[in-house]
TIMI-2910 file (N, C-alpha, C, CB; in pm, 1 decimal, decimal comma, always signed):
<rs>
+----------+----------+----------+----------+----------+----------+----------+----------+----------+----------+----------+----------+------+
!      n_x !      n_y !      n_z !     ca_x !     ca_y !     ca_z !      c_x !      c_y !      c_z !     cb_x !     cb_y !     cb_z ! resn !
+----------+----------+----------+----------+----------+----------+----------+----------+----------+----------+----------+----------+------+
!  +1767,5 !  +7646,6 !   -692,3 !  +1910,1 !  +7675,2 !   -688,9 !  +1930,3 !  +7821,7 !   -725,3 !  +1989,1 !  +7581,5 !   -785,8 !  Unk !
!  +2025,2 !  +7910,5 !   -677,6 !  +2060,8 !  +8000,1 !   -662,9 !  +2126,4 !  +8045,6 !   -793,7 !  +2117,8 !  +7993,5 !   -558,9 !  Unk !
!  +2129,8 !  +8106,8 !   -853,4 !  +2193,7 !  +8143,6 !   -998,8 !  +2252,7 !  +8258,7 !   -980,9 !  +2096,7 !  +8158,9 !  -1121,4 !  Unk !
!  +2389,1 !  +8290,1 !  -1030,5 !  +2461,2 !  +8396,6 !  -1074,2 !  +2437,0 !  +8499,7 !  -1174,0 !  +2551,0 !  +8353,3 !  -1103,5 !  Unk !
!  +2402,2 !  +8580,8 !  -1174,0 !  +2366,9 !  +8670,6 !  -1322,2 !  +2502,4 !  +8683,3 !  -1403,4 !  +2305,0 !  +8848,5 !  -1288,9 !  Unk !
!  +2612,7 !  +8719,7 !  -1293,6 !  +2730,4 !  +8725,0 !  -1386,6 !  +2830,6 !  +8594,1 !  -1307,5 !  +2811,6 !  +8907,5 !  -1389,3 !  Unk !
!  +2910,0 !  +8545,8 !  -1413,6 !  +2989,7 !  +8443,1 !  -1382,9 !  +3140,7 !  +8449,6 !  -1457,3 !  +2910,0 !  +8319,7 !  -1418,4 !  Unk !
!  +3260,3 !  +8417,0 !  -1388,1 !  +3339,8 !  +8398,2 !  -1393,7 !  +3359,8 !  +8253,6 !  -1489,0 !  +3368,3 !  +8422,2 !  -1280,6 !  Unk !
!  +3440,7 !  +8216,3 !  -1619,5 !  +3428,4 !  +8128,4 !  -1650,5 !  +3526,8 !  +8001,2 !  -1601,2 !  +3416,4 !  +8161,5 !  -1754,2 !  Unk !
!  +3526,1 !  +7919,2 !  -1596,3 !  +3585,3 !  +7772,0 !  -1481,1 !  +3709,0 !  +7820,4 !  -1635,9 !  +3451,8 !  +7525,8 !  -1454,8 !  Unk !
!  +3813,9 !  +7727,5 !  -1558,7 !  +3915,6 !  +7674,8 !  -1627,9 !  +3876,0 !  +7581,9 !  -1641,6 !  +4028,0 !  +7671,0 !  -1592,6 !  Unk !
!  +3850,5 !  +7509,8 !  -1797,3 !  +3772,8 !  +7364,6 !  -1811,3 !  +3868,4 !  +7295,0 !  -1893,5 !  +3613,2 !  +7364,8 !  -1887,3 !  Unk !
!  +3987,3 !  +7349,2 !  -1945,2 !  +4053,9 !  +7303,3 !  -2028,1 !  +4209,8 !  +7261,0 !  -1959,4 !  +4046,1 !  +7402,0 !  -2137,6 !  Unk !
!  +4208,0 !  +7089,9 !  -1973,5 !  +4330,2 !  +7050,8 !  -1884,7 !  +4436,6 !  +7005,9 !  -1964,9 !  +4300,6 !  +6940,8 !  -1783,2 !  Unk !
!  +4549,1 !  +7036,7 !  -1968,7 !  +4640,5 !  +6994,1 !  -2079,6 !  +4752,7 !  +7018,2 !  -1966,8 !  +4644,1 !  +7089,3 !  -2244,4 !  Unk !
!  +4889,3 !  +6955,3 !  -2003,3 !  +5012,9 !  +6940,8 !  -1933,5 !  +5007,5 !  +6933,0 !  -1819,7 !  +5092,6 !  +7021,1 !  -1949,4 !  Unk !
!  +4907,7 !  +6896,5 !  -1731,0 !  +4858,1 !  +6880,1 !  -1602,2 !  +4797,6 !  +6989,8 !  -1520,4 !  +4952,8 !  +6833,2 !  -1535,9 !  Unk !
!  +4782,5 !  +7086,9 !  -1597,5 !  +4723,5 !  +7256,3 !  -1536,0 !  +4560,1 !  +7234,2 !  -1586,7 !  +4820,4 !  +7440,5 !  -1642,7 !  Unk !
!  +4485,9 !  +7342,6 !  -1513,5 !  +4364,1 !  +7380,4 !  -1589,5 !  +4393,9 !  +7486,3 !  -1619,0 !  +4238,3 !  +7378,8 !  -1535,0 !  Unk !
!  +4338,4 !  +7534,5 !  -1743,9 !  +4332,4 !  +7657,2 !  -1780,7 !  +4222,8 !  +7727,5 !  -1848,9 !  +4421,9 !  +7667,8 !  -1840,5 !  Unk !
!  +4270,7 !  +7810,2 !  -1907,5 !  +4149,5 !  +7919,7 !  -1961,2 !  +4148,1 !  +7863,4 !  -2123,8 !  +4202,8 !  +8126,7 !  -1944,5 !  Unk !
!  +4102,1 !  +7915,5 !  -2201,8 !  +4107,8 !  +7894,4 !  -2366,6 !  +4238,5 !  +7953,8 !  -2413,7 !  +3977,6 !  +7974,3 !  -2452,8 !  Unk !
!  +4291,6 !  +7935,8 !  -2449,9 !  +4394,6 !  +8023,8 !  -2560,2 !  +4331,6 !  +8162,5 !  -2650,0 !  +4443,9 !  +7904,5 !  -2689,8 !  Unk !
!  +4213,9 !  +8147,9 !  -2636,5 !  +4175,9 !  +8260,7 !  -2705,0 !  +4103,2 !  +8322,5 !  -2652,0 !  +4134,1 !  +8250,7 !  -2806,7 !  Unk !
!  +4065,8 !  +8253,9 !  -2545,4 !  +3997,1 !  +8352,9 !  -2375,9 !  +3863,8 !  +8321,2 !  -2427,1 !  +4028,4 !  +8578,4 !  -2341,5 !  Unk !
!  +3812,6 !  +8224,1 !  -2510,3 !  +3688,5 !  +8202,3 !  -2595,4 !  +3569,8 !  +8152,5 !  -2451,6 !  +3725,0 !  +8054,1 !  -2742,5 !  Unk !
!  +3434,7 !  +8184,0 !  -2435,3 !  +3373,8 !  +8075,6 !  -2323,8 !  +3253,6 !  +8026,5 !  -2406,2 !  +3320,3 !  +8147,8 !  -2157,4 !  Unk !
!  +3218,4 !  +7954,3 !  -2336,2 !  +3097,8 !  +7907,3 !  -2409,7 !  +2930,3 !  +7898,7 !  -2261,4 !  +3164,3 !  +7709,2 !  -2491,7 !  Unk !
!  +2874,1 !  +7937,0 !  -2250,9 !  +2737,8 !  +7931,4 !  -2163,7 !  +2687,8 !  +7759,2 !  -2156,8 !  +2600,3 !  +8041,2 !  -2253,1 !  Unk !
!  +2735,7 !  +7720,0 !  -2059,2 !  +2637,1 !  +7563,6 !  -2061,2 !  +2494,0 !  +7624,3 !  -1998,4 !  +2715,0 !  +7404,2 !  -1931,0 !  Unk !
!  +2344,6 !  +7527,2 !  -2093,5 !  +2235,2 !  +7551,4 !  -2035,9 !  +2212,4 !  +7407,3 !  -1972,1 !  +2127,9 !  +7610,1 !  -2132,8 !  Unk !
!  +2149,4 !  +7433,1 !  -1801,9 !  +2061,6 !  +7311,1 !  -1738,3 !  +1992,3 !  +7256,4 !  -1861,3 !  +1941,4 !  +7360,0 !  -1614,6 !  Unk !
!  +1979,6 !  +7134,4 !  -1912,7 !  +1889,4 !  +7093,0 !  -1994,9 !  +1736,7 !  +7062,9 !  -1935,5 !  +1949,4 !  +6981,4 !  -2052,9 !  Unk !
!  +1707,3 !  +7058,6 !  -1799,8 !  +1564,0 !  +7104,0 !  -1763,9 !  +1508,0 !  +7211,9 !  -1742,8 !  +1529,8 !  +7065,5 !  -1679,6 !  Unk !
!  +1605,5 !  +7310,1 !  -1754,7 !  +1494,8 !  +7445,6 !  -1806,7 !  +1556,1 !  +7541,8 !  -1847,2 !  +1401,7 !  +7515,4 !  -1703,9 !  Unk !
!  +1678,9 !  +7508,5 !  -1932,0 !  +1728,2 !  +7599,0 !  -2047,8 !  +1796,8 !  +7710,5 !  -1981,5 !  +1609,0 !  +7655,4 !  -2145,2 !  Unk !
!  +1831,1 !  +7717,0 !  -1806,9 !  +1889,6 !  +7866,7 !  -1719,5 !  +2056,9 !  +7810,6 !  -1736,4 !  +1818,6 !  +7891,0 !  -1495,6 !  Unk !
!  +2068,1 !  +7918,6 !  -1792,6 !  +2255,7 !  +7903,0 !  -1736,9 !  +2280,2 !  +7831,5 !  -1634,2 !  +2335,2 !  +8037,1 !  -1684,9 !  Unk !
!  +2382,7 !  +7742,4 !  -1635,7 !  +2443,1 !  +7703,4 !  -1514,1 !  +2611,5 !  +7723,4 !  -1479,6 !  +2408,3 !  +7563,2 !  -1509,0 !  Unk !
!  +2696,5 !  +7761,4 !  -1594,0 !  +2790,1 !  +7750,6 !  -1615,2 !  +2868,3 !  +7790,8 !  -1707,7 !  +2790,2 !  +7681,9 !  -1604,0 !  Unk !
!  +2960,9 !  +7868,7 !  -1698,9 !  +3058,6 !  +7957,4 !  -1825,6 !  +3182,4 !  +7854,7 !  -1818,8 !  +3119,3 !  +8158,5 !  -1778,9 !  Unk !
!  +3203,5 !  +7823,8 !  -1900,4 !  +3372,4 !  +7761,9 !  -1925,7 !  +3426,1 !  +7767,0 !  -2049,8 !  +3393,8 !  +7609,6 !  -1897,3 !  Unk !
!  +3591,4 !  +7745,1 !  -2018,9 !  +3629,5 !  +7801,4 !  -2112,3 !  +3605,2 !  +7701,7 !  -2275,7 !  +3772,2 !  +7837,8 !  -2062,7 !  Unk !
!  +3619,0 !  +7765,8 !  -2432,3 !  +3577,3 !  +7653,1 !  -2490,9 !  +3696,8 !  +7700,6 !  -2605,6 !  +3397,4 !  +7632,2 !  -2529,2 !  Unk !
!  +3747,8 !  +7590,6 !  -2611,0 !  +3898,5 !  +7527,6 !  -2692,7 !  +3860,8 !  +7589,4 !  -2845,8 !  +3918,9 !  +7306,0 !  -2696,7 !  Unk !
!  +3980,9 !  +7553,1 !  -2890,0 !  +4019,5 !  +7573,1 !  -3011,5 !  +4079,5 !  +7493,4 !  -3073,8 !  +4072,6 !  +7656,0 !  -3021,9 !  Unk !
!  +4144,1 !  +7510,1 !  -3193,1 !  +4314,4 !  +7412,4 !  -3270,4 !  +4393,1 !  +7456,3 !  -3212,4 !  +4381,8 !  +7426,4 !  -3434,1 !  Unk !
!  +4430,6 !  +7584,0 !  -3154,8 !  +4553,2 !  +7637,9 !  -3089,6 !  +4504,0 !  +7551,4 !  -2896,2 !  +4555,8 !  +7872,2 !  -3110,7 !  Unk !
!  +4455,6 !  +7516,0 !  -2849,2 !  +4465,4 !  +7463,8 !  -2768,1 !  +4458,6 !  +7298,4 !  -2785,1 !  +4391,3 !  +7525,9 !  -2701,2 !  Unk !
!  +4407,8 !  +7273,9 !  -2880,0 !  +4431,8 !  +7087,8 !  -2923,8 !  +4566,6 !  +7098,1 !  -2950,6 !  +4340,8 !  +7007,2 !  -3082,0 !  Unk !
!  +4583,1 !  +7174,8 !  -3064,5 !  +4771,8 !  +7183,0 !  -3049,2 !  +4832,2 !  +7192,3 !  -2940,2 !  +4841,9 !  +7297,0 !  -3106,9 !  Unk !
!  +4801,0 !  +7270,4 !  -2804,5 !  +4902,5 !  +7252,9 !  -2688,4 !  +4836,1 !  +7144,4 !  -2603,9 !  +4931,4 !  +7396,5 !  -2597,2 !  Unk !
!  +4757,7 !  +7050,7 !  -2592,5 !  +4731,0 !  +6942,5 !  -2561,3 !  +4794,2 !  +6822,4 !  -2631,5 !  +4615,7 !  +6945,4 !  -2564,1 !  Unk !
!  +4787,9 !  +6827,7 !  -2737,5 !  +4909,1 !  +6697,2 !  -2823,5 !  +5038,8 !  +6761,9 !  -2783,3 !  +4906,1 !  +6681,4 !  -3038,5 !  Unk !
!  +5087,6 !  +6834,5 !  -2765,8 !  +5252,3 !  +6882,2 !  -2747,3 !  +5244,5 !  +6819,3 !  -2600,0 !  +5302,4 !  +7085,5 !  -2758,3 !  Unk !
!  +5177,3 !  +6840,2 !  -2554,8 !  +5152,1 !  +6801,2 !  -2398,1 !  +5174,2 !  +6656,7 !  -2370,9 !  +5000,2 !  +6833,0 !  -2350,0 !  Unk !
!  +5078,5 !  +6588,7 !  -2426,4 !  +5050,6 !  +6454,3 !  -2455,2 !  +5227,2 !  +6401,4 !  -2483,9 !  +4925,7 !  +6440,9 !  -2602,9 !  Unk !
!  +5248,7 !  +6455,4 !  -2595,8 !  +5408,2 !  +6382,3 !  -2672,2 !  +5483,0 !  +6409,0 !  -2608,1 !  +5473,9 !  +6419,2 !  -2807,0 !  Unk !
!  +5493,0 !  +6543,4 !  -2509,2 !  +5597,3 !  +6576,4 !  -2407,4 !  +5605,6 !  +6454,6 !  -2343,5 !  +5567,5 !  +6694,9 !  -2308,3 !  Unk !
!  +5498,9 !  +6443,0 !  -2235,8 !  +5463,6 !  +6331,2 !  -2113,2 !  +5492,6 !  +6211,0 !  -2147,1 !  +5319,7 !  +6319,0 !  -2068,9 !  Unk !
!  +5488,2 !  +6146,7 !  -2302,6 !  +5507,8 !  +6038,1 !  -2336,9 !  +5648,1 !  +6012,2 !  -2372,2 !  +5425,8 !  +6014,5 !  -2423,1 !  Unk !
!  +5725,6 !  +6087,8 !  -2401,1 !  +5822,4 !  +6095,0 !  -2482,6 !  +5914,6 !  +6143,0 !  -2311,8 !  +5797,7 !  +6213,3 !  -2644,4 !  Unk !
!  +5915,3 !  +6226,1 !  -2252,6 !  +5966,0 !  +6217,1 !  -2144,2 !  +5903,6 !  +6185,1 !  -2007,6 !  +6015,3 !  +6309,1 !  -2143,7 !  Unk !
!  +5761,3 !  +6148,7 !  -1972,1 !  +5768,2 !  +6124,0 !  -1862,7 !  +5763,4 !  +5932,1 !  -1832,0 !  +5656,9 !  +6218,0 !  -1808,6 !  Unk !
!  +5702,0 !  +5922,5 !  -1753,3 !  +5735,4 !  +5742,3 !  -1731,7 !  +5609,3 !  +5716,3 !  -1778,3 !  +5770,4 !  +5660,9 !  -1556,8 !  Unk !
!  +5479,6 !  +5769,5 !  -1864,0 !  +5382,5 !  +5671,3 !  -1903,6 !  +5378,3 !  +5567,0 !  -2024,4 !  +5284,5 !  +5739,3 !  -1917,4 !  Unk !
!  +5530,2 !  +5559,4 !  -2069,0 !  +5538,6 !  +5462,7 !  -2178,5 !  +5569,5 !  +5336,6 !  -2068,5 !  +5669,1 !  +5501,0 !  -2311,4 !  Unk !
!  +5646,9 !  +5336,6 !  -2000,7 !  +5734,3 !  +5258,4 !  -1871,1 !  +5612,8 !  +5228,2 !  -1769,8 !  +5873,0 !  +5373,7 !  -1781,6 !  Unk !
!  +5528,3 !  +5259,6 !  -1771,8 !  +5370,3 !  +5239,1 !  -1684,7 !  +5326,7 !  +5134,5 !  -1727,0 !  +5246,0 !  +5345,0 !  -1703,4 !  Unk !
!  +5281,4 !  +5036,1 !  -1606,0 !  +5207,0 !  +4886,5 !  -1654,5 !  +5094,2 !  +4905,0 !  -1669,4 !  +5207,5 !  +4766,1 !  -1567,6 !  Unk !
!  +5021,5 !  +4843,3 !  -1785,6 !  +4873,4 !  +4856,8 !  -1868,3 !  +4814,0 !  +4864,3 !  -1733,5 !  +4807,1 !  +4715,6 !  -1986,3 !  Unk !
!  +4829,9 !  +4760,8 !  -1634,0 !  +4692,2 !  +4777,4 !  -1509,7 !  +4717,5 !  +4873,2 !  -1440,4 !  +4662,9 !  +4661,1 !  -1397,4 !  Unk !
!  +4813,7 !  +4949,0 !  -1430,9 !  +4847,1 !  +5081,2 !  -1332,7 !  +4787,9 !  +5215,8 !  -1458,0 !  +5071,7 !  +5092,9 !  -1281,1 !  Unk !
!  +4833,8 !  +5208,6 !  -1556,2 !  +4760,5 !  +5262,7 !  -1635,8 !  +4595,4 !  +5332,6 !  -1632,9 !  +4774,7 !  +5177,8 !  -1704,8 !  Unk !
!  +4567,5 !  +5180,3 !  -1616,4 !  +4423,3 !  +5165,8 !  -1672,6 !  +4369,4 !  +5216,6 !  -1502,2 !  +4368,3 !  +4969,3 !  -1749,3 !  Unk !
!  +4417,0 !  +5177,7 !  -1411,8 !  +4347,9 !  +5264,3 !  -1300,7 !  +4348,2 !  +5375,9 !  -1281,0 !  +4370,9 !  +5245,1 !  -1203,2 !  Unk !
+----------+----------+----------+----------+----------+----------+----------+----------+----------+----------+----------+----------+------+
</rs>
């Protein structure tokens, strides 16, 4: 497989229905675990992004219809 020397990091962090970057622009290097080569930069969270993921969460619940959602529509 073809490897990047330099990489752009993914938006890995999904909250209020967006992907995004870190809040603190933080990344973290994932290694292939069969031979330790980079495969992947993404972004890597914080408390200031768990905090805008629960605001997110209580938004959606509190105003969108997933309280009003049936457990089996849910669960799919």
């Amino acid at each position: 497989m073809a490897r990047q020397t330099e990489r752009q990091a993914q938006q890995t962090i999904h909250a209020g229905g967006q992907w995004r970057d870190a809040a603190s622009g933080a990344t973290r290097e994932i290694l292939d675990p069969a031979d330790a080569e980079p495969f992947a930069l993404v972004a890597e969270g914080d408390e200031k992004d768990v905090d805008l993921a629960v605001e997110a969460a209580r938004h959606a619940f509190d105003e969108g219809p997933w309280p009003r959602t049936p457990v089996a529509e849910r669960a799919a």
